[in-house]
C-alpha positions in Angstrom: -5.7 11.9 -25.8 -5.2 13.3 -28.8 -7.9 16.1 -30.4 -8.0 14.1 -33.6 -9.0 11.0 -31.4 -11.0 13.6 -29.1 -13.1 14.4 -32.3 -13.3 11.1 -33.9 -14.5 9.4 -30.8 -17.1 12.2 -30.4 -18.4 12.0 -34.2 -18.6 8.4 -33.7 -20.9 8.6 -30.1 -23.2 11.6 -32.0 -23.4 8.5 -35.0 -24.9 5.9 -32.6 -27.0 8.4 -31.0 -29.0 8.5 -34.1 -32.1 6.4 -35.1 -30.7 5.6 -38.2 -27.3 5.9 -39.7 -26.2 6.7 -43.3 -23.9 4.2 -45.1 -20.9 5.9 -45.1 -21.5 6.8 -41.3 -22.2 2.9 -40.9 -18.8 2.5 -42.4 -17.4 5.1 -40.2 -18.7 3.5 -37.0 -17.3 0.1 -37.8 -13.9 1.3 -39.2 -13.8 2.9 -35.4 -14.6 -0.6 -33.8 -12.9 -2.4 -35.4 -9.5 -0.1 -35.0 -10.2 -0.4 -31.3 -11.0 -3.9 -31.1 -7.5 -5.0 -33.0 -6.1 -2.1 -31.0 -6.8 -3.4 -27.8 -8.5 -7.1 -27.7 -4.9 -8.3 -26.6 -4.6 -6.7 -23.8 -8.3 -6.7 -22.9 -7.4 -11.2 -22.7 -4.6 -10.5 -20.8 -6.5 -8.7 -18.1 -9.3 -11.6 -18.4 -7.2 -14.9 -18.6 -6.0 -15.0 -15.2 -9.1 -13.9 -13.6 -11.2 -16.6 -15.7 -8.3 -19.2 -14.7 -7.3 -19.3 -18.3 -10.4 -21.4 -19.5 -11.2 -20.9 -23.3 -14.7 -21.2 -23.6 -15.5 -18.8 -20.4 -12.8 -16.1 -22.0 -14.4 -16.0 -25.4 -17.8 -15.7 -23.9 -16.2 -12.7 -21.5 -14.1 -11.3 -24.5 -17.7 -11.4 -26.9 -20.2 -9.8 -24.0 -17.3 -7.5 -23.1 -17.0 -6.0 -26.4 -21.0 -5.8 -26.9 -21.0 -3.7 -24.0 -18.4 -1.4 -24.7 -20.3 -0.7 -28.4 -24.0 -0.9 -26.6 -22.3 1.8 -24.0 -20.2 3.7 -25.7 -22.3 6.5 -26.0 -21.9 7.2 -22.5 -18.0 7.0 -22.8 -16.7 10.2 -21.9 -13.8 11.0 -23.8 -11.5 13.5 -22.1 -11.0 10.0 -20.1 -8.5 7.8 -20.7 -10.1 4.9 -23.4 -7.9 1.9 -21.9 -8.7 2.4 -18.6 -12.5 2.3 -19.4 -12.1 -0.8 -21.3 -10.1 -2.7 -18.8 -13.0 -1.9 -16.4 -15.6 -2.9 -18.5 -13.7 -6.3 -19.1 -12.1 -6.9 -15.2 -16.4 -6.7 -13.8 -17.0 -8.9 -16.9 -14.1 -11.2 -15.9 -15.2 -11.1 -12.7 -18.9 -11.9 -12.9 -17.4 -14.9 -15.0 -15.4 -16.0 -12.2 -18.0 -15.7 -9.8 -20.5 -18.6 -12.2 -17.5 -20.3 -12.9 -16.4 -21.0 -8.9 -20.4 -21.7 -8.3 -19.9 -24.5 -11.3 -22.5 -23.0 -13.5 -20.2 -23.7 -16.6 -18.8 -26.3 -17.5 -15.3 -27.7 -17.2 -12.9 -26.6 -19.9 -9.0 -27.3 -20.9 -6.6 -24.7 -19.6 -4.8 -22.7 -22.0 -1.6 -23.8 -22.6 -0.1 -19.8 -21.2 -1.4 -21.0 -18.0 2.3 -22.7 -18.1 4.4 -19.1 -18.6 3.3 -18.7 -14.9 5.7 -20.1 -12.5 4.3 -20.4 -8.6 6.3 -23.4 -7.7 6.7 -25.9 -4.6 5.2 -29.0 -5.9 1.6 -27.8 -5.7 1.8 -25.7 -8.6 -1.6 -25.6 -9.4 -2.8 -24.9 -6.0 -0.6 -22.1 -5.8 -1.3 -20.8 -9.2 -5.3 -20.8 -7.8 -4.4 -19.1 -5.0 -2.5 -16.2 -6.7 -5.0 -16.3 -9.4 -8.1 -15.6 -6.5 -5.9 -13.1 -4.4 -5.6 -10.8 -7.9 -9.3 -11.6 -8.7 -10.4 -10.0 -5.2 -8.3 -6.6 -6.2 -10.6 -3.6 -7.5 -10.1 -2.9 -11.1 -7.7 0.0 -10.5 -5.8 -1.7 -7.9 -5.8 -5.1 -10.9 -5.1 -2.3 -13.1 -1.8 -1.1 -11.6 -1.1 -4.8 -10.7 -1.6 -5.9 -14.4 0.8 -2.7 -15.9 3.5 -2.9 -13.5 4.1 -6.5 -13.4 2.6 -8.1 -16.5 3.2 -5.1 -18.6 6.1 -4.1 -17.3 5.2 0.1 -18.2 7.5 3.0 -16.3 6.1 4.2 -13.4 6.1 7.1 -15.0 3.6 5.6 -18.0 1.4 4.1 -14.9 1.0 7.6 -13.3 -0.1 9.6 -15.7 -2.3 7.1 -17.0 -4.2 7.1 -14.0 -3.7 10.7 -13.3 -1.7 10.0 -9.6 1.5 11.2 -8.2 4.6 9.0 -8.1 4.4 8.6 -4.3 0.4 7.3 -4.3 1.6 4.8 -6.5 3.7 3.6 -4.2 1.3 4.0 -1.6 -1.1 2.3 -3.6 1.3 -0.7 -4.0 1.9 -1.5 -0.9 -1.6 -1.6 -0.2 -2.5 -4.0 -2.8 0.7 -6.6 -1.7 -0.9 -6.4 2.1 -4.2 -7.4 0.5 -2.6 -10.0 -1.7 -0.3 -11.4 1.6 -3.2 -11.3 3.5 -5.5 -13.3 0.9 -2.5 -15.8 0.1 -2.1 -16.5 4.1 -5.9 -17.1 5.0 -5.5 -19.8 2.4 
């Protein structure tokens, strides 16, 4: 990270540590936020959507409590960490609380999105298997979903992958082949 980012994000966290804030440091803090949120919103619903079986109402509820926790914790961001990897784990345990309610039935039932089609599992139970897929990644930790989501979704260089998460080439790989036994071995209890 950058040490104009470095010093931003640190002049922002010693704003909200205040009682009170100026105008121009209100300003300030909601420039930041809102930067961040058009920044990185998309890829914060691509990590969600699959987990919350790409149901609108449950995302946008995930996607608004999501984003009040990263502003109501923000202060305890550090930032000499990487700033996507601590949002994708704020919003994968959101996601995945969601999921939780949502296979006890405590919501209730919603359309699909229509992007639930761009995923192809196919044999004639289609939506079976897209369930089935959709649980096995659900039941990865948020790193392991993490690397799952970059590689395959997002398609980023190994390379890009490793140094976000601060690993060698060869744990990655290491790392991948443990998450595909996990996923096998979810997919074939089913």
């Amino acid at each position: 990270m950058g040490t104009q980012n470095l010093e931003k994000i640190q002049e922002i966290q010693s704003y909200l540590k205040k009682s009170s804030l100026s105008n121009a440091e209100r300003r300030d803090v909601d420039s930041f936020f809102q930067e961040m949120y058009h920044e990185h919103n998309p890829s914060m619903v691509k990590i969600i959507a699959p987990i919350l079986y790409f149901r609108n109402e449950v995302m946008a509820d995930t996607l608004q409590e999501g984003w009040l926790d990263v502003f109501r914790f923000f202060v305890s961001y550090n930032p000499e960490k990487n700033l996507s990897i601590w949002l994708n784990t704020i919003f994968y345990r959101k996601a995945k609380k969601a999921s939780v309610k949502l296979a006890r039935g405590s919501r209730e039932e919603t359309t699909p999105l229509k992007s639930m089609e761009e995923i192809s599992v196919t044999d004639g139970h289609e939506d079976d298997n897209k369930m089935m897929v959709t649980q096995a990644l659900s039941s990865l930790s948020s790193k392991e979903y993490f690397i799952v989501f970059s590689f395959f979704y997002e398609r980023k260089k190994i390379k890009d992958i490793c140094l976000e998460l601060g690993i060698s080439r060869g744990t990655f790989y290491h790392r991948l082949n443990i998450i595909k036994r996990k996923i096998r071995k979810h997919l074939d209890r089913k």
